[in-house]
C-alpha positions as CSV (number, residue, x, y, z in Angstrom):
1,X,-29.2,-21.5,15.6
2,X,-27.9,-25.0,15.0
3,X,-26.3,-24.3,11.9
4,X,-24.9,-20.9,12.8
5,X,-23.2,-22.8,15.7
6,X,-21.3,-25.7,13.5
7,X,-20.0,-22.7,11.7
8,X,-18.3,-21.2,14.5
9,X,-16.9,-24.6,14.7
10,X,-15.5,-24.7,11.6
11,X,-13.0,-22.0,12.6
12,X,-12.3,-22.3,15.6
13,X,-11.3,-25.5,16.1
14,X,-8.0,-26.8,15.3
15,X,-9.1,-30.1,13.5
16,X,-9.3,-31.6,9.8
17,X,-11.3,-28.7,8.2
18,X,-9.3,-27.1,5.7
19,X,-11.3,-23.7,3.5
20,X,-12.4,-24.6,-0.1
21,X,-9.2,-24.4,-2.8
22,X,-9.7,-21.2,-4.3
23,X,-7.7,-18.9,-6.2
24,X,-4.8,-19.7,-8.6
25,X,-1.6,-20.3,-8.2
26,X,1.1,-17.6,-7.6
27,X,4.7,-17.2,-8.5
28,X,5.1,-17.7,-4.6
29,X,6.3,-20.2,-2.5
30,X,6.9,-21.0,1.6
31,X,8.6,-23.6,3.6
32,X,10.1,-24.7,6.0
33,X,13.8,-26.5,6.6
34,X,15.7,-28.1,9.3
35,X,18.5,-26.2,8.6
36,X,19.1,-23.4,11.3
37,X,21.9,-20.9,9.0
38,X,20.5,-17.4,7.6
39,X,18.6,-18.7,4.4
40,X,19.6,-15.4,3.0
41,X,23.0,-17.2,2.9
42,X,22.4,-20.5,1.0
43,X,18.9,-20.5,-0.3
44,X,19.4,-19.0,-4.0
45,X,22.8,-20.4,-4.4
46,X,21.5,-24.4,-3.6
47,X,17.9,-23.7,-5.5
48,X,18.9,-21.1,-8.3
49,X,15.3,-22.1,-9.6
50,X,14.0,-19.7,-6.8
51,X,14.4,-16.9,-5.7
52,X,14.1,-15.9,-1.7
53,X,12.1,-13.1,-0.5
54,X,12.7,-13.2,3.6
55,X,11.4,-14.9,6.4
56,X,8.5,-15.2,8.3
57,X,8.6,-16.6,12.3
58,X,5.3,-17.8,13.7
59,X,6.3,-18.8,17.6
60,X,9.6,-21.0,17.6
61,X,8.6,-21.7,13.4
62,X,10.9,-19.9,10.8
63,X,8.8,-19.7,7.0
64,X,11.0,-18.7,4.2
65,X,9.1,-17.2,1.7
66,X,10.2,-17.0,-2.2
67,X,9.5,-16.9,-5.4
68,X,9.5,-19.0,-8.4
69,X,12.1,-17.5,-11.1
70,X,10.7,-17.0,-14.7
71,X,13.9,-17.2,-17.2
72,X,13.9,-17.0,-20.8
73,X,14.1,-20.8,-21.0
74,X,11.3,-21.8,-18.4
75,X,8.6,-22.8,-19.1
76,X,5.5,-19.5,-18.5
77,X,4.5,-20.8,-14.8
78,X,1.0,-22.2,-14.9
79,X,-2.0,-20.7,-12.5
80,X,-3.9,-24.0,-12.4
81,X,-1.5,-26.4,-11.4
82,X,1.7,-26.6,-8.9
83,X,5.4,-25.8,-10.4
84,X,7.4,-28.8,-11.5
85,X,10.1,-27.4,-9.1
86,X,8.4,-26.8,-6.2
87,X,8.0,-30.5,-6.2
88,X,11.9,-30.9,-7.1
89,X,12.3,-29.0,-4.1
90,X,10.0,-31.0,-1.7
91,X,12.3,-33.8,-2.0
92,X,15.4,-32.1,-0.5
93,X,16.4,-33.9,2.6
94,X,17.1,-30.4,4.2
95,X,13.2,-29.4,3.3
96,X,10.4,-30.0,6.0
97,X,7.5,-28.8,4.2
98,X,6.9,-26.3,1.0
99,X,3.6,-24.8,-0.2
100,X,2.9,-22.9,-3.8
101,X,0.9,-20.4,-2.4
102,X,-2.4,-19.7,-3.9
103,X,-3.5,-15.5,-5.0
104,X,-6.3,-14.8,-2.6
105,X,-8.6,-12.0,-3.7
106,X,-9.4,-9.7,-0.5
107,X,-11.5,-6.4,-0.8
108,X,-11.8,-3.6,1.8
109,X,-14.8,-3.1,3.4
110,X,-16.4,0.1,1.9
111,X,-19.6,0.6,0.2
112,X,-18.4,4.1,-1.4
113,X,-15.4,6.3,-2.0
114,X,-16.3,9.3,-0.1
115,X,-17.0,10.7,3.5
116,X,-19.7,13.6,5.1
117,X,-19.6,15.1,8.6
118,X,-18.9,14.4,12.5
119,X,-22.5,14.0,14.0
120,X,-21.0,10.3,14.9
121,X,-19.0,12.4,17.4
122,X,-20.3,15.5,18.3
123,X,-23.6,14.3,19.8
124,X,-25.9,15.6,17.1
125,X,-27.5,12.2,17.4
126,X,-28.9,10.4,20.0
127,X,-27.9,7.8,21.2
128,X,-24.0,8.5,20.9
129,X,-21.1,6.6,21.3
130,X,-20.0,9.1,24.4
131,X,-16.6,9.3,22.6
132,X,-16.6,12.7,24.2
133,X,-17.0,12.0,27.3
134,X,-13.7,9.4,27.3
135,X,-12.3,12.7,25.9
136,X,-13.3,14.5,29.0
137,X,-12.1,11.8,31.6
138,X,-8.4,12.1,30.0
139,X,-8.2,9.5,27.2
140,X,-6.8,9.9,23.7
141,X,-4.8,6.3,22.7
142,X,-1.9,8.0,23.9
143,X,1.0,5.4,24.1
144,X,-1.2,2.6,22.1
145,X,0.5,1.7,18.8
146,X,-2.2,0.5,16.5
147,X,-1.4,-1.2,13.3
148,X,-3.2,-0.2,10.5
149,X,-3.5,-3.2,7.4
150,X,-4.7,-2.3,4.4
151,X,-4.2,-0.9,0.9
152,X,-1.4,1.9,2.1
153,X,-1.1,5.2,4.2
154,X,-0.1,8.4,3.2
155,X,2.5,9.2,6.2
156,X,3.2,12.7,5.4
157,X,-0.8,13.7,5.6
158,X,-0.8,16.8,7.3
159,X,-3.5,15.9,9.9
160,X,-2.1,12.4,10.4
161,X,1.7,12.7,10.2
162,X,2.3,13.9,13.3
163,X,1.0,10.1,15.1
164,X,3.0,8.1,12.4
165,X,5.3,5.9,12.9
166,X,7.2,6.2,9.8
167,X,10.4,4.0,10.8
168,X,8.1,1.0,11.4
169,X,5.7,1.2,8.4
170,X,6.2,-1.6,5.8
171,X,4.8,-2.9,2.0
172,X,4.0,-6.0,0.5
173,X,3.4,-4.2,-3.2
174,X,5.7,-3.9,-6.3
175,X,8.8,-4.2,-4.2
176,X,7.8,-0.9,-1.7
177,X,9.7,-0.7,1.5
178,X,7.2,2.0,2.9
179,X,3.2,1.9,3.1
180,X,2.5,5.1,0.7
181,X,-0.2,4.3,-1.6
182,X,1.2,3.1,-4.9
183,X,-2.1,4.6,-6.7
184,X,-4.9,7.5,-7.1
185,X,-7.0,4.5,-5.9
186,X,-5.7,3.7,-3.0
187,X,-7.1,6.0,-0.9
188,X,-8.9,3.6,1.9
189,X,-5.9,3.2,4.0
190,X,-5.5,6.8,4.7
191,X,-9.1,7.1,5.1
192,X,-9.5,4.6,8.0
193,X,-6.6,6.3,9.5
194,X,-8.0,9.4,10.0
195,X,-11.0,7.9,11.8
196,X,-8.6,6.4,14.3
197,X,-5.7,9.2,14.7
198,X,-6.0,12.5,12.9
199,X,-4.4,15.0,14.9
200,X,-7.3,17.3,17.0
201,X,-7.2,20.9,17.6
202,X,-4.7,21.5,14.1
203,X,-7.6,23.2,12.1
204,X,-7.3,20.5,9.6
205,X,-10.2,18.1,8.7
206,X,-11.3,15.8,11.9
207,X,-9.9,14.9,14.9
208,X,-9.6,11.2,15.5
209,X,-11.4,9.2,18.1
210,X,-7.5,8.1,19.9
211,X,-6.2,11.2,18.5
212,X,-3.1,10.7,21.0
213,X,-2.5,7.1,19.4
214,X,0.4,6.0,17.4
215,X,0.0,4.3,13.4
216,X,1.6,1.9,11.9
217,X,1.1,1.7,8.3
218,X,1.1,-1.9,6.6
219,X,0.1,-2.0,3.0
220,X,-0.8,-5.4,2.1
221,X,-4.0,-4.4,-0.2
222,X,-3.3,-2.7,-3.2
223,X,-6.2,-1.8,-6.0
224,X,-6.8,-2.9,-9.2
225,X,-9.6,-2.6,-10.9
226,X,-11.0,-2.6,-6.9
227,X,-9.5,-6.3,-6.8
228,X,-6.8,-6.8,-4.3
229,X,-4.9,-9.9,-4.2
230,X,-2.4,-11.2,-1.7
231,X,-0.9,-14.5,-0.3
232,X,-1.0,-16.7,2.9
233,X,2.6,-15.7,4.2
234,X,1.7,-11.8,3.3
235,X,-1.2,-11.8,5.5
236,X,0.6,-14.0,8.6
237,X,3.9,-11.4,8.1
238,X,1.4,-8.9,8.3
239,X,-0.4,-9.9,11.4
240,X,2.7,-10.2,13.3
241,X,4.6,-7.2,11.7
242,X,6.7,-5.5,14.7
243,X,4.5,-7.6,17.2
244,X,6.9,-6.8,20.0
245,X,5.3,-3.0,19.9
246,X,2.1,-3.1,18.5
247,X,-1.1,-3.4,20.4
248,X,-4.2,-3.1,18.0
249,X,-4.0,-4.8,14.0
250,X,-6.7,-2.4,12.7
251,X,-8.1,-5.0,9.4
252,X,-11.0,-3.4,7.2
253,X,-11.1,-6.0,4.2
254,X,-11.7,-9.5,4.0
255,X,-13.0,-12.5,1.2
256,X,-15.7,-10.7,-1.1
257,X,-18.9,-10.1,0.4
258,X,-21.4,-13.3,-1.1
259,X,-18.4,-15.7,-1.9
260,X,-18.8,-18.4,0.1
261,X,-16.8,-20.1,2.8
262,X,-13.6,-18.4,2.5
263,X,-11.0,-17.3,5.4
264,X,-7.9,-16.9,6.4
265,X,-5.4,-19.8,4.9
266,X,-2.9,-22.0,7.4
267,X,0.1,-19.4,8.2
268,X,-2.5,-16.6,8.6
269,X,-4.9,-18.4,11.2
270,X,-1.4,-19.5,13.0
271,X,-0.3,-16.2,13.0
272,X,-3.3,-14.8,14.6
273,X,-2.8,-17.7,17.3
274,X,0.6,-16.6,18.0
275,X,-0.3,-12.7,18.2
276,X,-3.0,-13.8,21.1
277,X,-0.3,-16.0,22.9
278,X,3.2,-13.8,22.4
279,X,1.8,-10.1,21.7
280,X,1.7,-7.2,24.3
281,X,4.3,-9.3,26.3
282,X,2.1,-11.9,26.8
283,X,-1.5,-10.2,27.1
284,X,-2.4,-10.7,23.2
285,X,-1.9,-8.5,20.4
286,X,-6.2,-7.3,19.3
287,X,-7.3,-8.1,16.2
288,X,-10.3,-5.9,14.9
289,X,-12.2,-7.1,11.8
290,X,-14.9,-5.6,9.6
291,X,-17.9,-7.6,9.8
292,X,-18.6,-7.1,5.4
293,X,-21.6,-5.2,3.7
294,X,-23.0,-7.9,2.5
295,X,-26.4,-6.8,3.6
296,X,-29.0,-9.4,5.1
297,X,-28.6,-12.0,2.6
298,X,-25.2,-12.3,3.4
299,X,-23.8,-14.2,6.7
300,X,-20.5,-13.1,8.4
301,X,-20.6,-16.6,9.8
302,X,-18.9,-18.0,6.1
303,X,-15.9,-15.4,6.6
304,X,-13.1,-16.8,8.8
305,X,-11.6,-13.8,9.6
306,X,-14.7,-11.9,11.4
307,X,-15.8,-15.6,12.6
308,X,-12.4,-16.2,14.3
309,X,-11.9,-16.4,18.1
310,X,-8.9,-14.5,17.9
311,X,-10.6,-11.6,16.2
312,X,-13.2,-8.3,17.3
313,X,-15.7,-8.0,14.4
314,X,-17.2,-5.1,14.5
315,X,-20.7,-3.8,12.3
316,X,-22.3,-0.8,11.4
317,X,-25.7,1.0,12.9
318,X,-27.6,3.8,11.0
319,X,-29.6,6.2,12.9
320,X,-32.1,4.3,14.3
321,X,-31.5,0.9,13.4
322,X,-29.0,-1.7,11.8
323,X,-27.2,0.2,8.8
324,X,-28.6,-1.4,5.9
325,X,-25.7,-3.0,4.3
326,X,-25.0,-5.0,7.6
327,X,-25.1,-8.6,7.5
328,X,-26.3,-11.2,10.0
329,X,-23.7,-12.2,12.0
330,X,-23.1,-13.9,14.8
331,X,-19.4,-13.3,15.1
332,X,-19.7,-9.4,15.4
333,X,-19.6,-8.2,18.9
334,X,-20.7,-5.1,18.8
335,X,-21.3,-2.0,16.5
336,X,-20.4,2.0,15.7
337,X,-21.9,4.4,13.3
338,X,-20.7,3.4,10.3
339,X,-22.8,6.1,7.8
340,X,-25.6,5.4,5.6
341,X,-26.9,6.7,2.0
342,X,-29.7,6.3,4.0
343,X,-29.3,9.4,6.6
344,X,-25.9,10.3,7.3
345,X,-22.3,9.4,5.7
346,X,-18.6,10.2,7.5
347,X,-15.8,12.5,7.6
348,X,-12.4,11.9,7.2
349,X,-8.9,12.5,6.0
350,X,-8.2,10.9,2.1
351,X,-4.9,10.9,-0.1
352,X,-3.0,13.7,-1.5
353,X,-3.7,15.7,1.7
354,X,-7.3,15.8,1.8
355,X,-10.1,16.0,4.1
356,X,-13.7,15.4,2.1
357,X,-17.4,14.3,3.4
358,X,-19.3,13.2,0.2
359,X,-20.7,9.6,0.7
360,X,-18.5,6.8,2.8
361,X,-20.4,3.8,4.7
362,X,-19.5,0.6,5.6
363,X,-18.3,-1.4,8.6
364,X,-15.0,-0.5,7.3
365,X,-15.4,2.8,8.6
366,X,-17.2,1.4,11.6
367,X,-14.3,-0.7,12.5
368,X,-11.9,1.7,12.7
369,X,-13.9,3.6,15.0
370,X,-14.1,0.7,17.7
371,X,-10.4,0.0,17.3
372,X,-9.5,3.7,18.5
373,X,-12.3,3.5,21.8
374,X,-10.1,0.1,22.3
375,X,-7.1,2.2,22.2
376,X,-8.6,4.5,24.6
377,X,-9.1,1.4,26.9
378,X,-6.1,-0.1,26.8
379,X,-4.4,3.5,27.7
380,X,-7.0,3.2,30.6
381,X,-5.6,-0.1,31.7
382,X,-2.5,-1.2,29.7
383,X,-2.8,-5.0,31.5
384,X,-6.2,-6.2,29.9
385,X,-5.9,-8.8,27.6
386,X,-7.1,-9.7,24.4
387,X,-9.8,-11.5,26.0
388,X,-10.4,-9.2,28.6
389,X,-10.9,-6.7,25.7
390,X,-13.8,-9.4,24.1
391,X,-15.7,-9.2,27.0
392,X,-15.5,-5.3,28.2
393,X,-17.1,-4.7,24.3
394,X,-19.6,-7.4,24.9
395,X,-20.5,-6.1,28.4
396,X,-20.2,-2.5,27.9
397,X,-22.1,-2.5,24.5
398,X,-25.8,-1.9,24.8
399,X,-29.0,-2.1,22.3
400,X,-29.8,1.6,23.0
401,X,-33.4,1.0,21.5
402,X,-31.7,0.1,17.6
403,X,-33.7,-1.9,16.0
404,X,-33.1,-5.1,14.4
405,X,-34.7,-5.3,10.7
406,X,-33.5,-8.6,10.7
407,X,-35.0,-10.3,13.5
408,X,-35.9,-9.7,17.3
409,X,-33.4,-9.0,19.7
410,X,-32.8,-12.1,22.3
411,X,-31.6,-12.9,25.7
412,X,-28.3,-15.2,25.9
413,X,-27.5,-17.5,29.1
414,X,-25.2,-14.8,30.4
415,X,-28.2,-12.7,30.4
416,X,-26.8,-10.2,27.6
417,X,-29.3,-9.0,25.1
418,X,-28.2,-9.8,21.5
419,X,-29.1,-9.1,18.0
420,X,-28.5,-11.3,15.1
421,X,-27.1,-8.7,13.2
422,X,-25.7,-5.8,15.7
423,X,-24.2,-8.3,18.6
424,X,-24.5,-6.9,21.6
425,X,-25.4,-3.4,20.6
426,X,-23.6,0.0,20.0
427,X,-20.3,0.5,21.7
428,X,-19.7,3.1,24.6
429,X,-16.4,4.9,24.9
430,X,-17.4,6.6,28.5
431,X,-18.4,3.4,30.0
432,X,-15.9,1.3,28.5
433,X,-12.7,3.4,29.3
434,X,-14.4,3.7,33.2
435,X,-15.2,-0.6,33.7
436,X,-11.6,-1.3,31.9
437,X,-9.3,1.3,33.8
438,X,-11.1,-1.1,37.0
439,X,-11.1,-5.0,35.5
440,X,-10.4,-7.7,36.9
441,X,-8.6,-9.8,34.1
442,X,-10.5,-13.2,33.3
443,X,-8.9,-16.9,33.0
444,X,-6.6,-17.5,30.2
445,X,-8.3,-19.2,27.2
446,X,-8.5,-22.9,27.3
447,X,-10.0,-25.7,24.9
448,X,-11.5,-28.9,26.1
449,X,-11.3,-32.1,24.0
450,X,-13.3,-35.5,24.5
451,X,-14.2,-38.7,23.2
452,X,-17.4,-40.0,22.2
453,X,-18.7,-43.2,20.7
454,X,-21.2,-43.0,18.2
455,X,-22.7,-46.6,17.1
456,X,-24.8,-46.6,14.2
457,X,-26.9,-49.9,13.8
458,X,-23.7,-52.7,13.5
459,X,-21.0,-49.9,13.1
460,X,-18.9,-48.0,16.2
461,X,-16.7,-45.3,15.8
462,X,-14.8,-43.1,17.8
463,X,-15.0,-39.0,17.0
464,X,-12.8,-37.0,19.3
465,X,-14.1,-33.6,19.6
466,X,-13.1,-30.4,21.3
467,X,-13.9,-26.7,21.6
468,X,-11.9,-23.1,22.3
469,X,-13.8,-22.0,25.9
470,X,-13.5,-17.6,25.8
């Protein structure tokens, strides 16, 4: 428990911890400048060594992002050390700060390619995650625009187009301006889509869980060889993309299961602060993770995404029990059926207008789930806030008899029972549509800092500490 604790730390708090360098370098760069004219204007035609991209605002801080230019007489840009001109250009009065960015290699959180049927909905199973009955009290998502990050989204699928929001969509591959899969492979985005918002009562495939809800596509992943690569300033842009609308950033992908310490870089964890502080006018944009299939020798604790204050993690259950690709982790709140090789798989809608049910699981699939009873929620009672939304899934999750192969299920000081591995349990639509439409928002989020002294035999020195209080 100690250790899983100084983890947490290691996100959450704003001090001198910086992730491990990894990755190479990319042809990419971001900075900053005291100058206050469109950089669209000047930026190329003062630094013809670059080329600029756009720009990026995190609260009151404008990013321009570019890239490095690779001419005929250049030198081939190297991936293990920083460009000679990005230094050049460090030294410009006019530049605050610059960064090469680094490729970060991100994978979606599936386990397989394919999908099966709808007991996760229909109440075959017991216990269920009384989706139906939030159905039945008037709740679809309606009015809740949900952003949906990940490898692309095909708009015009017939049991999903009609809750796209095509004018808002946006790319971050090979130049795109809109989120349609660039490849056969990248299906994942539609699939997680369908989960959330396919279209019910159209005779086509499933309906969704907020089938009334609203999509955003944002394709940041795109697969190679199932490897997806991106940079800092992608993933920040991404997180705030139309931020003045949207109210959930769906996110089922993160560092590879088993890699280590690895999480969002400086731009992306800034970005996620700003989309709690300035989103939804104020109340905070949601930010729902993936908790990884890494299985119980993994630990979600070593991925700063799930293991971010800011951020819902969300993990799978089987029938009966944790699914058995979950991994312990102490960041994920709460769990949804997710399917298992070991009993049931999904349903769901897939690219080039198709519906198929032949062998999906993962929290990727779980996640999406949980992000569309959120929706429900928030239609329920559009004032909760980010936080309020943290603790009506902690609150109104419950361990439903699942059984943790992991390790006993616990007691915490708020009296909560709590699994090392499904949080506080499986998720309840019914009961969490019916406590939110009725909360009473909590205090805003504060952090507390100190000083201690700590003498050690003839030395003293002073450590100033401090920690994020949800």
């Amino acid at each position: 428990m100690k250790n899983i604790f100084i983890v947490f730390l290691l996100f959450d708090v704003q001090v001198c911890v910086h992730f491990s360098e990894i990755g190479v370098f990319s042809n990419r760069i971001v900075l900053t400048s005291t100058r206050e004219d469109d950089p669209d204007k000047w930026f190329d035609k003062e630094n013809p060594q670059f080329q600029y991209i756009g720009q990026l605002w995190i609260g009151e801080t404008r990013y321009i992002k570019a890239k490095i230019r690779q001419t005929n007489t250049k030198e081939k840009i190297s991936s293990l050390n920083e460009d000679p001109d990005v230094d050049i250009l460090r030294r410009k009065q006019e530049i605050s700060w610059v960064e090469q960015e680094k490729i970060q290699t991100r994978i979606t959180r599936t386990v397989d390619p394919e999908w099966p049927n709808l007991w996760y909905l229909n109440d075959e199973i017991s216990p269920s995650l009384k989706v139906s009955e939030a159905w039945n009290a008037g709740y679809s998502g309606k009015g809740v625009i949900i952003a949906v990050v990940d490898d692309g989204l095909q708009t015009d699928h017939p049991d999903i187009s009609a809750n796209v929001d095509i004018e808002h969509g946006i790319s971050f591959r090979d130049g795109a301006t809109d989120p349609n899969p660039k490849s056969d492979k990248d299906n994942h985005g539609t699939s997680v889509t369908g989960l959330i918002a396919a279209v019910r009562d159209n005779n086509i495939c499933i309906p969704g869980v907020a089938y009334n809800s609203t999509i955003v596509g944002v394709q940041l992943l795109g697969t190679n060889d199932n490897i997806n690569n991106t940079v800092d300033s992608d993933e920040a842009t991404a997180f705030l993309h139309y931020l003045s609308n949207v109210d959930i950033y769906f996110n089922s992908w993160g560092p590879p299961d088993g890699s280590g310490f690895e999480g969002p870089g400086y731009l992306a964890r800034k970005a996620l602060r700003d989309g709690v502080t300035t989103g939804r006018n104020g109340k905070g944009a949601i930010y729902v993770i993936s908790a990884g299939n890494g299985r119980l020798t993994d630990n979600c604790n070593a991925d700063g995404y799930a293991n971010s204050i800011y951020t819902i993690a969300i993990t799978s259950v089987q029938i009966g029990k944790n699914a058995f690709y979950s991994e312990v982790c102490a960041p994920a709140l709460a769990a949804t059926y997710g399917g298992s090789s070991e009993d049931e798989y999904l349903t769901t809608t897939t690219i080039k207008s198709g519906c198929t049910s032949a062998g999906i699981q993962g929290t990727s699939f779980s996640a999406p789930i949980a992000s569309a009873i959120i929706a429900m929620t928030l239609e329920a009672n559009p004032n909760l806030t980010w936080r309020d939304i943290q603790h009506l899934v902690v609150l109104t999750s419950n361990r439903n008899n699942f059984i943790d192969t992991f390790s006993d299920w616990s007691i915490n000081g708020a009296n909560q029972e709590f699994s090392q591995v499904l949080g506080f349990g499986l998720m309840n639509a019914e009961t969490m549509v019916s406590v939110g439409s009725k909360w009473k928002s909590v205090p805003q989020h504060q952090t507390c800092a100190s000083r201690t002294k700590l003498s050690y035999m003839r030395t003293t020195s002073t450590r100033s500490d401090s920690i994020d209080l949800i």
